[in-house]
PAMIBA-133525 format. One record per atom (N, C-alpha, C): atom name; z, y, x; residue number from 1. Coordinates in steps of 0.05 Angstrom, whole numbers. Atoms other than C-alpha are relative to their C-alpha. Example, Ala and Ser with C-alpha at 12.3 -4.5 7.8 and 13.67 -1.06 7.14 Angstrom:
  name       z       y       x  resi
     N       0     -24      18     1
    CA     156     -90     246     1
     C       0      24      18     1
     N      -1     -24     -16     2
    CA     143     -21     273     2
     C      14      22     -15     2
//
This chain:
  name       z       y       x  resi
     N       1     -14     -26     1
    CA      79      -6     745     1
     C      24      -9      17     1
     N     -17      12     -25     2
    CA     115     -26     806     2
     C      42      19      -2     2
     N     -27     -28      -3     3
    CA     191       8     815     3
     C      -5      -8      28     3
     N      -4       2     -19     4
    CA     211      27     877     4
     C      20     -10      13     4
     N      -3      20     -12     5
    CA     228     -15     932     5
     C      -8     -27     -12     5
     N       8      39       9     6
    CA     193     -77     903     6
     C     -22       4      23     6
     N      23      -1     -21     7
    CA     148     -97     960     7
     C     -14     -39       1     7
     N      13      19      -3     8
    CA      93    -149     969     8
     C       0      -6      32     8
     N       0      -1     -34     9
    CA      95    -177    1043     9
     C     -21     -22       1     9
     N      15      31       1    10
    CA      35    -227    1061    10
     C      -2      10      36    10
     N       4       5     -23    11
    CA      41    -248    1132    11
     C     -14     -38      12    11
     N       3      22      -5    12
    CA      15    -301    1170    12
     C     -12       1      26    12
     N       7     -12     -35    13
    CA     -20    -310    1251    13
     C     -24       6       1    13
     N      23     -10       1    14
    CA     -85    -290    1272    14
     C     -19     -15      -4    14
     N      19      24       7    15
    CA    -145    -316    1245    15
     C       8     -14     -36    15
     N      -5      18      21    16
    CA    -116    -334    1179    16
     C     -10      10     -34    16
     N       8     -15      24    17
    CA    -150    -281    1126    17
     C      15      11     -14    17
     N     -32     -18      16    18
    CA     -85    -245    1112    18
     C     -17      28     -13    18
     N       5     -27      16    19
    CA    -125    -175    1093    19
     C     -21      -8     -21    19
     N      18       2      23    20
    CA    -176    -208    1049    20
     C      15      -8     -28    20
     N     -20       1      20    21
    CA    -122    -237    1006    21
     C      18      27     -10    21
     N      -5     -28      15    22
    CA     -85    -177    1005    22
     C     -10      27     -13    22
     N      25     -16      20    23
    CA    -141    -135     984    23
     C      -3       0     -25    23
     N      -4      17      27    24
    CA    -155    -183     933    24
     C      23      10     -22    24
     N     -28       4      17    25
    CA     -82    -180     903    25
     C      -4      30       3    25
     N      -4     -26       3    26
    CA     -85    -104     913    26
     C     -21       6     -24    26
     N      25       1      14    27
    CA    -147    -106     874    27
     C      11      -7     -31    27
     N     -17      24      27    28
    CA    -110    -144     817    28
     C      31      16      -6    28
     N     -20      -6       2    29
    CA     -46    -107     823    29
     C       6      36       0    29
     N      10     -27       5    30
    CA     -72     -29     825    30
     C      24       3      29    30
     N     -19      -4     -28    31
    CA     -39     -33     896    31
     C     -20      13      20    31
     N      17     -22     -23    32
    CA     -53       3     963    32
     C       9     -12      26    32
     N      -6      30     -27    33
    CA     -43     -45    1032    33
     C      12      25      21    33
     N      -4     -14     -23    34
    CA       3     -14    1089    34
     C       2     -28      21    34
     N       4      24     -17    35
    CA     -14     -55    1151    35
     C      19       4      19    35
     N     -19       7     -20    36
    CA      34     -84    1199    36
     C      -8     -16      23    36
     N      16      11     -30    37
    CA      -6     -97    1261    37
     C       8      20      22    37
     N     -14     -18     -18    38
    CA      19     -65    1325    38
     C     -27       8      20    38
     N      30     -12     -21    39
    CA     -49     -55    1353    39
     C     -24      16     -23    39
     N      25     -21      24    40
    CA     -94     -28    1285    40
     C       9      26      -3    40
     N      -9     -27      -3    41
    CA     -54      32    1293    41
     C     -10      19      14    41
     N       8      -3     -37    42
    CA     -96      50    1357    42
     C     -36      11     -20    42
     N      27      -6      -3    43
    CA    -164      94    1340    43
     C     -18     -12      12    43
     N      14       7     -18    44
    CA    -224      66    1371    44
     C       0     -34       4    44
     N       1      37      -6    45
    CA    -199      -5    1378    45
     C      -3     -10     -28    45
     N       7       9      30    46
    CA    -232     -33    1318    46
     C      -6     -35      14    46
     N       8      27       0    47
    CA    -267    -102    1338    47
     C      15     -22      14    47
     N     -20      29     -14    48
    CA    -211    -130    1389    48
     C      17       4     -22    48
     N     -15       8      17    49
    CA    -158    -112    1337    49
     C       0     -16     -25    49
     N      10      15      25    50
    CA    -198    -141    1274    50
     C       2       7     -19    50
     N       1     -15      24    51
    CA    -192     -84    1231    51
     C     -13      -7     -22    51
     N      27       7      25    52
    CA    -256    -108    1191    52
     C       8      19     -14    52
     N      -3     -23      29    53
    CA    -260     -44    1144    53
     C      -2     -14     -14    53
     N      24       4      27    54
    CA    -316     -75    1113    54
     C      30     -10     -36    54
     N     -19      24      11    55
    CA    -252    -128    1082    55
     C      18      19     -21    55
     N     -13      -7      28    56
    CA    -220     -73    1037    56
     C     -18       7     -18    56
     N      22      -2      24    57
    CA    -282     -64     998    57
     C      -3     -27     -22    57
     N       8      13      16    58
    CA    -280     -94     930    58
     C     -17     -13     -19    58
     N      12      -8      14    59
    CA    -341    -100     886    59
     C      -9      25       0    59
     N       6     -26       3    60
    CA    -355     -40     907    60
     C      16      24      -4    60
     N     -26     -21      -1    61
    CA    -286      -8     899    61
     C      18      -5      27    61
     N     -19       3     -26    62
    CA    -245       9     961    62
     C      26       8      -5    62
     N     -27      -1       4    63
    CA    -172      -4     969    63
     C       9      18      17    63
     N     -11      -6     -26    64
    CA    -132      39     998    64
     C      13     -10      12    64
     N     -22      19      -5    65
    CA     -98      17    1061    65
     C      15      31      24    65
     N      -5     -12     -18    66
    CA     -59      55    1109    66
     C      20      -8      34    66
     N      -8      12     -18    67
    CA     -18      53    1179    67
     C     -22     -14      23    67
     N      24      17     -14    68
    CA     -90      32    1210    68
     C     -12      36       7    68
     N      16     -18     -13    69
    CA    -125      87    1257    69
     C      21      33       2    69
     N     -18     -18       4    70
    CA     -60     131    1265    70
     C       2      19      26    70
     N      -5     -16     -30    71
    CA     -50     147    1341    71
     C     -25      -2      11    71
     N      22       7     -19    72
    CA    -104     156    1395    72
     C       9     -19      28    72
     N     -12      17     -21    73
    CA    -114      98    1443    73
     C      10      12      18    73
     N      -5      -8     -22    74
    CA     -81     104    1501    74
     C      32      10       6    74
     N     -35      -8      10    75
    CA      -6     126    1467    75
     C      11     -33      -6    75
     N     -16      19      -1    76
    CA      48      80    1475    76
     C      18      -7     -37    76
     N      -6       4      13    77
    CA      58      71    1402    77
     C      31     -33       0    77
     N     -29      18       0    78
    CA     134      31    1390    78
     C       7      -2     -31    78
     N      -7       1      26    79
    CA     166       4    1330    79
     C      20      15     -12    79
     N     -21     -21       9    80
    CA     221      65    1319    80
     C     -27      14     -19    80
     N      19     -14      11    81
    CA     152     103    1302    81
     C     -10     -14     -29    81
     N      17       9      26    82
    CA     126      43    1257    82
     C      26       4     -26    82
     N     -22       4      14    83
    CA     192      43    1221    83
     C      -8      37     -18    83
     N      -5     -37      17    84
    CA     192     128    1208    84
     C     -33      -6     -17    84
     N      37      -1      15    85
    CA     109     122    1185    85
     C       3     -15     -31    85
     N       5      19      21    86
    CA     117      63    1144    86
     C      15      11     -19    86
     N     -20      -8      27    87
    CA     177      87    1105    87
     C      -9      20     -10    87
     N      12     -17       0    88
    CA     143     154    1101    88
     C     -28      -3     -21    88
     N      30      13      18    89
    CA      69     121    1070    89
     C      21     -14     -25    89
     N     -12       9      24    90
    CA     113      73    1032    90
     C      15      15     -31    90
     N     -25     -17      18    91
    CA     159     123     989    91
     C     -23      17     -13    91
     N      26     -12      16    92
    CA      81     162     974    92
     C     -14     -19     -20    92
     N      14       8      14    93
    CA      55     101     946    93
     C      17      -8     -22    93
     N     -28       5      22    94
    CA     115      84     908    94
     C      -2      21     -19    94
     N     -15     -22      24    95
    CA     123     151     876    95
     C     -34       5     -11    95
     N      16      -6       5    96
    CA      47     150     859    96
     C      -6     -37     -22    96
     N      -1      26      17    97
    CA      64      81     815    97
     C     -24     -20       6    97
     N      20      27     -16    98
    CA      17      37     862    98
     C      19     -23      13    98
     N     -18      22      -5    99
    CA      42     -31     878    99
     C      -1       2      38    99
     N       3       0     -28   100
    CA      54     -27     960   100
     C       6     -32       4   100
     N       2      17     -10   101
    CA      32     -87     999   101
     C       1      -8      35   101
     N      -2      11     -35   102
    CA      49    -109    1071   102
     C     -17     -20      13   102
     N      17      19     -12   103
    CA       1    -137    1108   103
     C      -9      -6      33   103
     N      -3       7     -19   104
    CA       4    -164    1172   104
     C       7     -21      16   104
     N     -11      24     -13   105
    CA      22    -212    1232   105
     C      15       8      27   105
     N     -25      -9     -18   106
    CA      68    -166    1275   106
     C      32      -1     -12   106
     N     -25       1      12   107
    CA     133    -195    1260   107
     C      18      17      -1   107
     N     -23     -20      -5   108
    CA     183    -149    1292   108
     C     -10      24     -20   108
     N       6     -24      17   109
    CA     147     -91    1254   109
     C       0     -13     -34   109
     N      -4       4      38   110
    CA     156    -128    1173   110
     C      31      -3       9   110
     N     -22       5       3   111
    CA     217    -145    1195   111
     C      23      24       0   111
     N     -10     -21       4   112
    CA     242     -78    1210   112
     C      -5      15     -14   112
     N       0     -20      26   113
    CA     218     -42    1157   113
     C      11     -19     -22   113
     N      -8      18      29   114
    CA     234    -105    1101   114
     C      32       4      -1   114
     N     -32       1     -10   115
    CA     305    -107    1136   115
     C      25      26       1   115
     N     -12     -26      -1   116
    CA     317     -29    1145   116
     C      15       0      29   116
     N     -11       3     -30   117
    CA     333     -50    1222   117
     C      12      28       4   117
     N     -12     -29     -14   118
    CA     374       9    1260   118
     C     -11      -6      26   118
     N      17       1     -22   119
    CA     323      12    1312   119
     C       6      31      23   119
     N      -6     -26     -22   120
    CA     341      59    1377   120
     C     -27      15       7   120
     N      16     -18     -14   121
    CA     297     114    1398   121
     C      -8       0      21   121
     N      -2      -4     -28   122
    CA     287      98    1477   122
     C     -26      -3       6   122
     N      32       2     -15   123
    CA     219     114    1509   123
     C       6     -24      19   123
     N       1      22     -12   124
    CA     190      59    1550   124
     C       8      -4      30   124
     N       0      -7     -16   125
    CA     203      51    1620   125
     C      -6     -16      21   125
     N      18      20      -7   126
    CA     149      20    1660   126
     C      15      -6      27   126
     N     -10       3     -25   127
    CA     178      21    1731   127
     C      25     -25      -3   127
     N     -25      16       4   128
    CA     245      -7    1699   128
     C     -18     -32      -8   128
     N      12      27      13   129
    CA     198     -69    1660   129
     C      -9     -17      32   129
     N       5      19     -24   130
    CA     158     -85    1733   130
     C      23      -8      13   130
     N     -16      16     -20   131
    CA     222     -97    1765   131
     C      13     -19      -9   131
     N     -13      25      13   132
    CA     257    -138    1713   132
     C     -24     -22      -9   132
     N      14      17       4   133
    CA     190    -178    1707   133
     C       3     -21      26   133
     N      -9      10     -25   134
    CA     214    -207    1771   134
     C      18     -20      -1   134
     N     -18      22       1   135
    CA     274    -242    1749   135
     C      -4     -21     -32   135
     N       7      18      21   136
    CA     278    -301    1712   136
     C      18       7     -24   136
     N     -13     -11      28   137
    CA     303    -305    1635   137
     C      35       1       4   137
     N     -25      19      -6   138
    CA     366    -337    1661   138
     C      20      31       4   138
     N     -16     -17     -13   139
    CA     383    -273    1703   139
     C      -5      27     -20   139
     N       7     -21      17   140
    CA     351    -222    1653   140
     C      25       5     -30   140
     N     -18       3      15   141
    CA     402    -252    1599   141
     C      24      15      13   141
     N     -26     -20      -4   142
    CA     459    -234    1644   142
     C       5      25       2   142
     N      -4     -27       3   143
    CA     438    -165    1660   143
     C       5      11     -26   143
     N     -10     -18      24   144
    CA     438    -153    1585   144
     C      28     -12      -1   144
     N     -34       4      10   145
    CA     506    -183    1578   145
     C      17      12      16   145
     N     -20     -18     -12   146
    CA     532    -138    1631   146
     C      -2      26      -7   146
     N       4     -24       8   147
    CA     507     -75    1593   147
     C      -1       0     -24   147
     N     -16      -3      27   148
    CA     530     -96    1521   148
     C      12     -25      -7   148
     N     -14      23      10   149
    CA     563    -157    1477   149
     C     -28     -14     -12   149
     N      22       6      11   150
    CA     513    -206    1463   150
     C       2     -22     -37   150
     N       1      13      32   151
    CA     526    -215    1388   151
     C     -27     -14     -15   151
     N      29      13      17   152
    CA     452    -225    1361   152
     C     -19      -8      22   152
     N      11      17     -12   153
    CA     414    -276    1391   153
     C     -26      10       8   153
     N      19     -14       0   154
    CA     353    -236    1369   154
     C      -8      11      29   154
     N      13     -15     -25   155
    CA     346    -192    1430   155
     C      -1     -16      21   155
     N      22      12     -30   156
    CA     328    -248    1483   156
     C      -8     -32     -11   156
     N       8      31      11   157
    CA     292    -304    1434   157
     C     -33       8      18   157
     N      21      -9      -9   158
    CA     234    -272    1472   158
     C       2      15      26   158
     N       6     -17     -25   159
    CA     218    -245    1547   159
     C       2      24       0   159
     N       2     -29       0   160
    CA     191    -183    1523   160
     C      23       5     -17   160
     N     -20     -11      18   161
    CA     247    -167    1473   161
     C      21      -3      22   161
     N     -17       6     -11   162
    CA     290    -191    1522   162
     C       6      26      19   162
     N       9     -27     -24   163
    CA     267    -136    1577   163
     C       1      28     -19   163
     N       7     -20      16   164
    CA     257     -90    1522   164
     C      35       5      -9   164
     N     -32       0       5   165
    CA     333     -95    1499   165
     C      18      11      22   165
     N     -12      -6     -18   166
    CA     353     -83    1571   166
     C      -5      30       6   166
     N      19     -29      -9   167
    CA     309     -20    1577   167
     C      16      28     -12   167
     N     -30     -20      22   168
    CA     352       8    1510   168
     C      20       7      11   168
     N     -33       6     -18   169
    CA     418      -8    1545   169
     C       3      29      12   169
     N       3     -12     -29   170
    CA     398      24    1604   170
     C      -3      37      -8   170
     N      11     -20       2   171
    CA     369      82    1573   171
     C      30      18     -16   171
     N     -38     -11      11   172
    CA     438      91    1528   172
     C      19       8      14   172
     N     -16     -13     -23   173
    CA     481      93    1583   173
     C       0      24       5   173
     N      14     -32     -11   174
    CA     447     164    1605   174
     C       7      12     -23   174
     N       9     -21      22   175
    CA     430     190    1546   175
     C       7     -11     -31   175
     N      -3       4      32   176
    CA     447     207    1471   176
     C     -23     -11      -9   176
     N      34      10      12   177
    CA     395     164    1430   177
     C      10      -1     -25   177
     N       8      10      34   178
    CA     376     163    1360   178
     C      -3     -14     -12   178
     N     -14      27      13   179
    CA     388     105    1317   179
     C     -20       5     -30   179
     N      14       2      29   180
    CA     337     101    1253   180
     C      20     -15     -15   180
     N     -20      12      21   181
    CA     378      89    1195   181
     C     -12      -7     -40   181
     N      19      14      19   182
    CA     340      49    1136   182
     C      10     -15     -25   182
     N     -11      25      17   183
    CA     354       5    1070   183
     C     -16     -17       8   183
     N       9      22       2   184
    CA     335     -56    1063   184
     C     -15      -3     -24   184
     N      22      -1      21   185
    CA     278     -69    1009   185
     C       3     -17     -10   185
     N       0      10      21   186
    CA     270    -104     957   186
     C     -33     -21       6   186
     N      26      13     -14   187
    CA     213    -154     983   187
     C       0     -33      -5   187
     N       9      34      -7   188
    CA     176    -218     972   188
     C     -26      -5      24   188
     N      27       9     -22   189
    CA     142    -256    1026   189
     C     -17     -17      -8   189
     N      20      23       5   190
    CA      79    -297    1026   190
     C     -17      -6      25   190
     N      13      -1     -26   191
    CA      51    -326    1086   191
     C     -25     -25      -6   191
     N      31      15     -10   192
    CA     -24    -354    1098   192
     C       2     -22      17   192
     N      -7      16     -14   193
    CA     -13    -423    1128   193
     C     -25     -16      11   193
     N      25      27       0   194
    CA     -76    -473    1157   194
     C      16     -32      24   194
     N      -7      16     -22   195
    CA     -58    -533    1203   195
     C     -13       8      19   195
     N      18      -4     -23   196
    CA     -65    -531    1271   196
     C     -24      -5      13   196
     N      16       8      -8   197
    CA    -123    -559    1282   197
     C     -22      27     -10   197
     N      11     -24      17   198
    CA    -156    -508    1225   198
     C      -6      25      22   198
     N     -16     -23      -6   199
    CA    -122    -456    1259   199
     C     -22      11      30   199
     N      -6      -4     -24   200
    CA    -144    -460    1325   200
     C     -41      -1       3   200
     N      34       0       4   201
    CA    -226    -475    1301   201
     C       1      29      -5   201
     N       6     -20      15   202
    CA    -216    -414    1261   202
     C       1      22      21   202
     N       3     -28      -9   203
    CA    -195    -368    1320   203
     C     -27      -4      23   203
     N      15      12     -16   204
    CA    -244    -399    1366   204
     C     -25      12       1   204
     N      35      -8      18   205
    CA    -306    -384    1322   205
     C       0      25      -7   205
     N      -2     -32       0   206
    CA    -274    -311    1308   206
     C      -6      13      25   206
     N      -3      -7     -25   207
    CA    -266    -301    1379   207
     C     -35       5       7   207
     N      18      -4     -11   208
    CA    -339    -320    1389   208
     C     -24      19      -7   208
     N      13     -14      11   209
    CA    -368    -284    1340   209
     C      -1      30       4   209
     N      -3     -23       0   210
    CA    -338    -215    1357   210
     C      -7       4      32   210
     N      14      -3     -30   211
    CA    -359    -226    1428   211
     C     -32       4       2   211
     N      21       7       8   212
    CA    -428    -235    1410   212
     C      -8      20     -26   212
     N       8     -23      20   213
    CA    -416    -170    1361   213
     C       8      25       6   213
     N      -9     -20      -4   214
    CA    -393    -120    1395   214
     C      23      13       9   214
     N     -20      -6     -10   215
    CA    -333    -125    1420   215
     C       7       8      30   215
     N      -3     -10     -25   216
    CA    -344    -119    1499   216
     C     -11      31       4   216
     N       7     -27      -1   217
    CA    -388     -60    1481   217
     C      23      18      -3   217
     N     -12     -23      11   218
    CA    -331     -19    1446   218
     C      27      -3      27   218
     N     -21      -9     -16   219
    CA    -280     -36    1506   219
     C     -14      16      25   219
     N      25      -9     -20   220
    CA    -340     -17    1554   220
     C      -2      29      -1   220
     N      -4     -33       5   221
    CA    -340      55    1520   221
     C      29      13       6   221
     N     -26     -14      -2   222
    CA    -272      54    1514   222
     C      10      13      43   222
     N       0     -11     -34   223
    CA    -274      54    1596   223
     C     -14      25       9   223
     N      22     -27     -14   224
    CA    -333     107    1606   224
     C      11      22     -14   224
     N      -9     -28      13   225
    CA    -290     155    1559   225
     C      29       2       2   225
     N     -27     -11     -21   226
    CA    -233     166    1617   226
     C      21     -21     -24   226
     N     -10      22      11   227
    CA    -193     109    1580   227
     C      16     -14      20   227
     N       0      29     -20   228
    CA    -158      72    1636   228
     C       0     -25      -5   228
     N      -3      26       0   229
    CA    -161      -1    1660   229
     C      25     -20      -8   229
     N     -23       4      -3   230
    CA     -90      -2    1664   230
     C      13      -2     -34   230
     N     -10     -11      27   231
    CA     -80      29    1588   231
     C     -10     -24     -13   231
     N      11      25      16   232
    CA    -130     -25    1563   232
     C      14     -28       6   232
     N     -13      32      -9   233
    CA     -96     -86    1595   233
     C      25      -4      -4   233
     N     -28       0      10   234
    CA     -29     -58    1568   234
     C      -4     -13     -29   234
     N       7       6      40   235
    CA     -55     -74    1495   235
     C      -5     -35      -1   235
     N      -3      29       9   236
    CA     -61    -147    1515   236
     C     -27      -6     -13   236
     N      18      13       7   237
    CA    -107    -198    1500   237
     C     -31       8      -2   237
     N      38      -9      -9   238
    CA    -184    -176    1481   238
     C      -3      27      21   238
     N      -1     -30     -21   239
    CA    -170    -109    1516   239
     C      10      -8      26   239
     N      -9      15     -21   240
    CA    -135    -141    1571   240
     C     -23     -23      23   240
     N      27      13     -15   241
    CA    -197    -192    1589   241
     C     -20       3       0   241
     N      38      -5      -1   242
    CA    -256    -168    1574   242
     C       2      27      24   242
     N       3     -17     -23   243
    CA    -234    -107    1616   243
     C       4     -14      35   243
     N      18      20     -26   244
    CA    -226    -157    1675   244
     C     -17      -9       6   244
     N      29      16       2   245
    CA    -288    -181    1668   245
     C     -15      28      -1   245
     N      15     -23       0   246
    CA    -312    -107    1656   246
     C      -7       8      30   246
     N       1      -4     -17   247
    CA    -290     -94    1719   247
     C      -1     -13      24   247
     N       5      28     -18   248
    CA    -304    -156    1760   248
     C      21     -14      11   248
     N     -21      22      -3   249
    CA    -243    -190    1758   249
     C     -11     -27       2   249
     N       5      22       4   250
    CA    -264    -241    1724   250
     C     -31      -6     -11   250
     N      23       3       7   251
    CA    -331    -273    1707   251
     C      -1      -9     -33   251
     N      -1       5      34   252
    CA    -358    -285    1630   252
     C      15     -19     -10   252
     N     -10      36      13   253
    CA    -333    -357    1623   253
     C      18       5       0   253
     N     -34       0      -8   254
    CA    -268    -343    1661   254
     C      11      20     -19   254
     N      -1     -22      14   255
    CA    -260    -279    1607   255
     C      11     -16     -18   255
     N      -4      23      25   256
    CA    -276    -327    1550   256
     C      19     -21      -3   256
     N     -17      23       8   257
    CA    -237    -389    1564   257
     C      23      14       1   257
     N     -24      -8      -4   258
    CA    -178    -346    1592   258
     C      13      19     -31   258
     N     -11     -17      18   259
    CA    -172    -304    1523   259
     C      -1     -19     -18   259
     N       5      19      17   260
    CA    -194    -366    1483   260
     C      34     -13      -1   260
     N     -12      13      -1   261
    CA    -136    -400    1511   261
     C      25      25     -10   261
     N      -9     -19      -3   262
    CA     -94    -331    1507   262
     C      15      10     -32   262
     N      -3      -5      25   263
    CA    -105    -319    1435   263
     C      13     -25     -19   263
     N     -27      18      17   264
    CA     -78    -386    1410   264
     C      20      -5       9   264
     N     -21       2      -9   265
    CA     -15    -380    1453   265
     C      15      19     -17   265
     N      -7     -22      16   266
    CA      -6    -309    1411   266
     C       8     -14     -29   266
     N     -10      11      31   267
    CA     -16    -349    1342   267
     C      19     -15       3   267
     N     -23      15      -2   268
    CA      36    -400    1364   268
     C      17      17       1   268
     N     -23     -19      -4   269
    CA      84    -342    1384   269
     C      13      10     -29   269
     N       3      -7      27   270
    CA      68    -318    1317   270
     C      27     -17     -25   270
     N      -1      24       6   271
    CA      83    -379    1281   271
     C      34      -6       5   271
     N     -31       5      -6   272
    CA     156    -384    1316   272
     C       5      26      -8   272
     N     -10     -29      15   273
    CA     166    -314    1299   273
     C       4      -5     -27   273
     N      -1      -4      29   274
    CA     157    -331    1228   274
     C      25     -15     -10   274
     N     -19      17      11   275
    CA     198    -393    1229   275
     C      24      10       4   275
     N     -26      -3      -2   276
    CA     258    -361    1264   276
     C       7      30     -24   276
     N     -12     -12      27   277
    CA     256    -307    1201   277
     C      14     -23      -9   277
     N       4      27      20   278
    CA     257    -372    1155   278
     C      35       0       9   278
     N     -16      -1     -13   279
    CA     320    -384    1202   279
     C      26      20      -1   279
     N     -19     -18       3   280
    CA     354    -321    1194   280
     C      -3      12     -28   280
     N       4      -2      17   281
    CA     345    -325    1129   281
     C     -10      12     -30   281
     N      17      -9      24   282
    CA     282    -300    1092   282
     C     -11     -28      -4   282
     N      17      32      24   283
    CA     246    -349    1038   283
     C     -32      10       0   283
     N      33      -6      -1   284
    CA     166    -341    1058   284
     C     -10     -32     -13   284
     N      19      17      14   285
    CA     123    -373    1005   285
     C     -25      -5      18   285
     N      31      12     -27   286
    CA      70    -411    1052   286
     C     -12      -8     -31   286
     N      13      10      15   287
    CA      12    -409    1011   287
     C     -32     -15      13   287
     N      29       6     -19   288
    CA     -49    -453    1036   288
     C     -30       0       4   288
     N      28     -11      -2   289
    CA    -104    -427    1069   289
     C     -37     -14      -6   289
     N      21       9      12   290
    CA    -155    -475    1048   290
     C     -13       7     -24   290
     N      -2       8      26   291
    CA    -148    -460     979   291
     C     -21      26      -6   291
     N      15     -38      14   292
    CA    -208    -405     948   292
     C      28      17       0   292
     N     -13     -22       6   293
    CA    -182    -338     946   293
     C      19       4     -30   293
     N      -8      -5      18   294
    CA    -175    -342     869   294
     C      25     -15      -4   294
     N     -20      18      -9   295
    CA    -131    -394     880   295
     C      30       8      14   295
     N     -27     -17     -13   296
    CA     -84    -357     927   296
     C       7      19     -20   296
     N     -11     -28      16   297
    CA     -76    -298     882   297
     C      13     -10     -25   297
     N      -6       8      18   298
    CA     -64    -340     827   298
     C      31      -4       9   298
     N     -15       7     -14   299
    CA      -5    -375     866   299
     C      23      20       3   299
     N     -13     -23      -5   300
    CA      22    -313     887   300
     C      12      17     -17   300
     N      -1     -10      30   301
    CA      19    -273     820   301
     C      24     -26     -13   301
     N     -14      13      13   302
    CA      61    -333     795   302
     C      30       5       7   302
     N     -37      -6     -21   303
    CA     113    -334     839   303
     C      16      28      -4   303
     N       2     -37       2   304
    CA     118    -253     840   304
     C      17      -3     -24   304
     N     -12      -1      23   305
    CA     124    -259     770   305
     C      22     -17     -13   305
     N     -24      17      -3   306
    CA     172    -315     769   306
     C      25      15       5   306
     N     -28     -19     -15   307
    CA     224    -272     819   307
     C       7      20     -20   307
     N     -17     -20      13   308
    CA     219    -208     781   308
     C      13     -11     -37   308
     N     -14       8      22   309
    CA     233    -249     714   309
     C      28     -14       2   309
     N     -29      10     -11   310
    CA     295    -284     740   310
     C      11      18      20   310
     N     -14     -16     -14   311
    CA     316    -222     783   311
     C       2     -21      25   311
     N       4      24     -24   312
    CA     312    -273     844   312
     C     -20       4      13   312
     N      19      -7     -20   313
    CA     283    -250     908   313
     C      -3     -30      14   313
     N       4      28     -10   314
    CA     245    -319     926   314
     C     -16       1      18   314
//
């Protein structure tokens, strides 16, 4: 049986069959999957996020997973929240001698729970975001450097983190804020790798398939049940274009190619997200996605068992 803090982490970008493997290995390891997606959190949004239930069903045994169908759309869910939840689910499955598995391709959210980040408490503050969407990164950098020391690089390797870092600042100044205070875990990574070319068929043919299954319908309801346009196009990408197109922005094609093109800019983002972990130095076992399933688990299971026999987090 697992002790606590040993954690399985399988990440990798979208499109790459991260929950079927983890299933799998949960299947194999009397484990229970907490997911690290910043949008499966969200009721209702099932087919743009890619929940696939069906995918924790075993043989006819279902895994548990949790962290999936938590808030109702429309809440500004943030990662202070995924941080309190996760540690919260995690520390139940632990003390119930189930192996916990991380599964996901929202970096900032494994990273702050694997890491035990000290993540601030500051609501969002949309007024403040449209006006700093205005300046370039150049000038966005300096305003954070005139409202703290810019020791970690982290907070402007990215636009939105960048704006999002300033928002904190800003919001500290005013007001007392709350500071989550976390260990650091005990964690191996494993990430789902294909080449790009793979990569980019695979989201292509996902994309088309869920268009063609139900996906414009469920953002279609999500509009006729007082949902705004605004709320949906905050969530990015499938929620973001199909509701232009819902509402005559844009036409079918312009929908399609514009999210087609949309969604593999996201896996690339992804993809650098992973590497600048790698960078700040975690060791993610890239295992490759070609390979059968049995194949990956095998792989995985080795390695696993490798680390905890040499006490060596690999």
């Amino acid at each position: 049986m697992p002790e606590k803090e040993e954690l399985i982490s399988i990440l990798g970008a979208t499109a790459t069959g991260k929950t079927k493997i983890a299933v799998a290995l949960a299947n194999d390891l009397n484990g229970e999957i907490l997911s690290a997606d910043s949008r499966q959190v969200y009721r209702k949004m099932d087919a743009g996020t890619g929940k696939d239930i069906e995918d924790y069903t075993v043989s006819g045994k279902k895994i548990p997973y949790h962290l999936i169908d938590i808030v109702d759309v429309g809440y500004k869910y943030n990662v202070f929240e995924y941080q309190r939840d996760f540690y919260k689910t995690y520390n139940d499955v632990c003390s119930r001698n189930r192996q916990p598995i991380l599964c996901g391709g929202s970096g900032m959210y494994i990273e702050a729970v694997v890491n035990g980040y000290n993540m601030p408490e500051a609501p969002a503050n949309y007024k403040l975001r449209a006006e700093f969407e205005k300046h370039s990164d150049d000038e966005l950098i300096n305003i954070l450097a005139s409202l703290k020391h810019l020791h970690n690089k982290t907070d402007y390797d990215s636009r939105k983190r960048l704006i999002r870092a300033i928002e904190i600042e800003t919001f500290r100044k005013e007001n007392d804020i709350k500071i989550s205070k976390y260990e650091k875990l005990n964690n191996i990574y494993f990430g789902i790798i294909f080449d790009t070319v793979t990569r980019r068929k695979r989201i292509t043919e996902r994309l088309d398939y869920r268009l063609k299954n139900g996906m414009i319908d469920e953002v279609k309801h999500l509009l006729e049940n007082d949902i705004s346009a605004d709320d949906l196009i905050y969530y990015g990408l499938e929620y973001k274009f199909i509701t232009l197109y819902l509402v005559g922005k844009l036409n079918y094609d312009e929908m399609r190619q514009q999210l087609n093109i949309a969604i593999h800019r996201f896996a690339k983002r992804q993809m650098t997200w992973f590497r600048g972990m790698e960078r700040r130095g975690a060791k993610i076992n890239w295992i490759d996605g070609h390979l059968p399933i049995a194949e990956k688990i095998k792989q995985i299971k080795n390695i696993w068992n490798c680390s905890k026999s040499t006490n060596v987090n690999v």
